[in-house]
C-alpha positions, 0 to 999 in steps of 0.5 A: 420307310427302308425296304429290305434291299437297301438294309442287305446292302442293296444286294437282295437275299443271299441263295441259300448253298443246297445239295444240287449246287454243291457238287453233290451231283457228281456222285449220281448214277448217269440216267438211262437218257443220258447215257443213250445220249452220250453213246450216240453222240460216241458212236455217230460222225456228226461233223462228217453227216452234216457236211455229207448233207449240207448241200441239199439240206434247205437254206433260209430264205422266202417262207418258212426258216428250216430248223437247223441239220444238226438238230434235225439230223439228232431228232430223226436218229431218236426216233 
């Protein structure tokens, strides 16, 4: 008995092009999320910030792996 991959050509359906996947999304209005998070990203020196604590920031080695300065850095600023 023939499954239906091997009679598409073994390949699997083909997806189906919907209104997300075809550039509709370009005309939508940015959500209040984002532009926050673009003005932040706009207005705060995150290189200069990382490299200003770096030093004393703490490095992975015994115990626990510290979560990354950047990632830190950005969710101390959202709060």
């Amino acid at each position: 008995m023939e499954s239906w991959r091997s009679r598409s050509g073994g390949q699997g359906a083909t997806r189906q092009t919907t209104l997300a996947t075809s550039g509709f999304d370009r005309y939508s209005k940015p959500t209040r999320r984002a532009a926050f998070l673009a003005e932040m990203d706009r207005v705060v020196p995150w290189k200069q910030l990382c490299a200003l604590i770096d030093p004393f920031y703490p490095k992975p080695g015994k115990g626990r792996s510290p979560v990354g300065l950047e990632g830190m850095l950005r969710i101390y600023f959202l709060q």
